[in-house]
ROVORO-199990 format. One record per atom (N, C-alpha, C): x, y, z; residue in one letter. Coordinates in steps of 0.05 Angstrom, whole numbers, padded with zeros to 5 digits, always signed. Layout:
N
XYZA;...
REM end
This chain:
92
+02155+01058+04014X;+02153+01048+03988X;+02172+01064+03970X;+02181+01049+03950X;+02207+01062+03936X;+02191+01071+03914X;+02203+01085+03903X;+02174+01098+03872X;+02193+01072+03844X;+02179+01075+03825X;+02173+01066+03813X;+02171+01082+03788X;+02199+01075+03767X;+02197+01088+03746X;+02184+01078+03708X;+02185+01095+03701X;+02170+01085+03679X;+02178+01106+03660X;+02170+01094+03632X;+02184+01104+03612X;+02155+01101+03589X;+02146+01136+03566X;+02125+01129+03562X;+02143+01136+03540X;+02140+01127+03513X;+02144+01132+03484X;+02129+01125+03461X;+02139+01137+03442X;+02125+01135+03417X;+02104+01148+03420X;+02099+01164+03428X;+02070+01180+03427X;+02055+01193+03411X;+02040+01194+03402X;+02026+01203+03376X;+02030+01239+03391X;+02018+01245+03401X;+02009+01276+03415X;+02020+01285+03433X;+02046+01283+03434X;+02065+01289+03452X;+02060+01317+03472X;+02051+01337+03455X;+02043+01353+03475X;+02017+01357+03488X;+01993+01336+03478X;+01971+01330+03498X;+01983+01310+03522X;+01999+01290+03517X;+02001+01270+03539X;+02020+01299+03559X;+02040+01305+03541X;+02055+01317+03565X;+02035+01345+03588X;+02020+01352+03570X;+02006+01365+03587X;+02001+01348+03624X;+01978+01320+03606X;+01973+01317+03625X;+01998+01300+03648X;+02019+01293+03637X;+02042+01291+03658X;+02053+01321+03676X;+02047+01342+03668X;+02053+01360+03684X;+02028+01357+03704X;+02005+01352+03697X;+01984+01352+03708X;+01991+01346+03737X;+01996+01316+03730X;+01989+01293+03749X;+02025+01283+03762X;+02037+01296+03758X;+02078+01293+03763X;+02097+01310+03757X;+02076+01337+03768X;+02094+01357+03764X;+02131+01358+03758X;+02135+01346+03788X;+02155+01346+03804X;+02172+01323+03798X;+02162+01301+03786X;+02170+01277+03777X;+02169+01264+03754X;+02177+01282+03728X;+02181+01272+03704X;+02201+01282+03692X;+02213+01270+03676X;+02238+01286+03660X;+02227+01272+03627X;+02224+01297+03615X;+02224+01295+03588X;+02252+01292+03560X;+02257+01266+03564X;+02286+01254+03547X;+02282+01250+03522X;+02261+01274+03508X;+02265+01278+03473X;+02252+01262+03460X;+02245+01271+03439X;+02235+01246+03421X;+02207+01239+03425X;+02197+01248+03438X;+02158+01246+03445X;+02170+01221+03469X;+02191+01215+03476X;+02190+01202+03502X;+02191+01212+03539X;+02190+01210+03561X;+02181+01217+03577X;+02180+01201+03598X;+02209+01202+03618X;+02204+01185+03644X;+02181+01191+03663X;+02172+01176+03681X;+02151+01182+03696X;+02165+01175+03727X;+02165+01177+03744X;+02164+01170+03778X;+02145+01170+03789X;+02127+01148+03796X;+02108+01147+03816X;+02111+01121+03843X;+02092+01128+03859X;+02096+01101+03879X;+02069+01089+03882X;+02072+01070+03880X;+02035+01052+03890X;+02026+01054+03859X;+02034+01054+03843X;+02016+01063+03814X;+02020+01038+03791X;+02001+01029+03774X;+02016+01003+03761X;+02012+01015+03731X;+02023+00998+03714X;+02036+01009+03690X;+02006+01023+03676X;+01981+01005+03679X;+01952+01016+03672X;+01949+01038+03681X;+01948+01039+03708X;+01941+01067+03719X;+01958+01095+03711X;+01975+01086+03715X;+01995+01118+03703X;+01995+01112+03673X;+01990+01096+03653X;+01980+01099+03626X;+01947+01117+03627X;+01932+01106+03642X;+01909+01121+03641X;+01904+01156+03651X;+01929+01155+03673X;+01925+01182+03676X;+01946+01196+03657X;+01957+01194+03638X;+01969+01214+03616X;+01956+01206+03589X;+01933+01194+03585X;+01918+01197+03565X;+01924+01175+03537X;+01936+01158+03557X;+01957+01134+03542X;+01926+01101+03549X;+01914+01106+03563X;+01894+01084+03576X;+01869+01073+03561X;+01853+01070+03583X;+01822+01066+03575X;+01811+01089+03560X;+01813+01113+03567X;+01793+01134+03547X;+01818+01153+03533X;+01825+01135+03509X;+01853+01159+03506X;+01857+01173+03489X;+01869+01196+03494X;+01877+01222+03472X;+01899+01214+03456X;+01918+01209+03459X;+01937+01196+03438X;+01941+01165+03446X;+01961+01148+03423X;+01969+01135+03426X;+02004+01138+03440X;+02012+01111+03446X;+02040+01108+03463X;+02042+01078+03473X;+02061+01076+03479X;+02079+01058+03501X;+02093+01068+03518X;+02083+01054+03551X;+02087+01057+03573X;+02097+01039+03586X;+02121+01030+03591X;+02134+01007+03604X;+02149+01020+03636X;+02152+00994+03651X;+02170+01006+03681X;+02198+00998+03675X;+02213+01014+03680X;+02243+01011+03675X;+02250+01008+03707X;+02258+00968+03695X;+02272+00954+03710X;+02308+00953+03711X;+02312+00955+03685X;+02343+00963+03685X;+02346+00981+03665X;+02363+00985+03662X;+02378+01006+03633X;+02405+01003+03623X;+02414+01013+03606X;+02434+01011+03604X;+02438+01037+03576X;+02447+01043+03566X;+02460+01053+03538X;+02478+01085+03538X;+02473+01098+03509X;+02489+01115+03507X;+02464+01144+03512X;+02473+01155+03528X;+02457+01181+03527X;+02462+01212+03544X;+02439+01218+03549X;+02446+01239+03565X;+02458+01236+03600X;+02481+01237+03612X;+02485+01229+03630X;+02457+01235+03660X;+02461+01262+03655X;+02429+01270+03674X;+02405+01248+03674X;+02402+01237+03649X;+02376+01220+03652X;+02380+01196+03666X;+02399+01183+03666X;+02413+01157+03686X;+02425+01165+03717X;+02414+01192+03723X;+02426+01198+03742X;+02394+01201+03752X;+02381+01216+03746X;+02351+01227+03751X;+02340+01195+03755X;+02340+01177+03741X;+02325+01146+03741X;+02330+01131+03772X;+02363+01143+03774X;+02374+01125+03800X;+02371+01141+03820X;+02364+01169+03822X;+02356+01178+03840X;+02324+01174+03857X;+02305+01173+03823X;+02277+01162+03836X;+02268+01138+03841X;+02287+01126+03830X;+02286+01098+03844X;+02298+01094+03872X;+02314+01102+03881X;+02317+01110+03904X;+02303+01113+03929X;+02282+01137+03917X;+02263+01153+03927X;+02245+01136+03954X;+02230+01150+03960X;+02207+01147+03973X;+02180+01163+03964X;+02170+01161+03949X;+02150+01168+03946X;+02116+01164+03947X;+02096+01165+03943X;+02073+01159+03946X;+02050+01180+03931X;
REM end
């Protein structure tokens, strides 16, 4: 299974959600400024990884959590490199 990236922003509590993204993706998040925050997971749907960073059903801040299907724009080159690499991936 290929992982599956996602993109959480606008977040009211940027450093409660990010907590719990270190929590739960140590190894698999890149933080791209702005209270925004890629995610990499595999098997996981946009609910479930909203619920486990405190974005869900019982939540500590507010946000938006979408899967980045394509991209495109002007930015940090690393972050379009990091996206195509975990998409790539194999993870679980």
């Amino acid at each position: 299974m290929t992982m599956q990236v996602f993109v959480a922003f606008n977040i009211s509590e940027p450093d409660v959600v990010h907590e719990k993204i270190v929590e739960h993706y140590a190894d698999n998040y890149l933080d791209a400024g702005h209270e925004s925050f890629f995610i990499a997971t595999g098997g996981e749907t946009t609910r479930q990884l909203a619920s486990k960073i405190g974005l869900g059903d019982d939540p500590v801040a507010s946000g938006i959590v979408i899967p980045v299907t394509s991209y495109w724009g002007r930015y940090n080159r690393d972050i379009w490199e990091w996206i195509n690499v975990k998409q790539s991936a194999n993870g679980g």
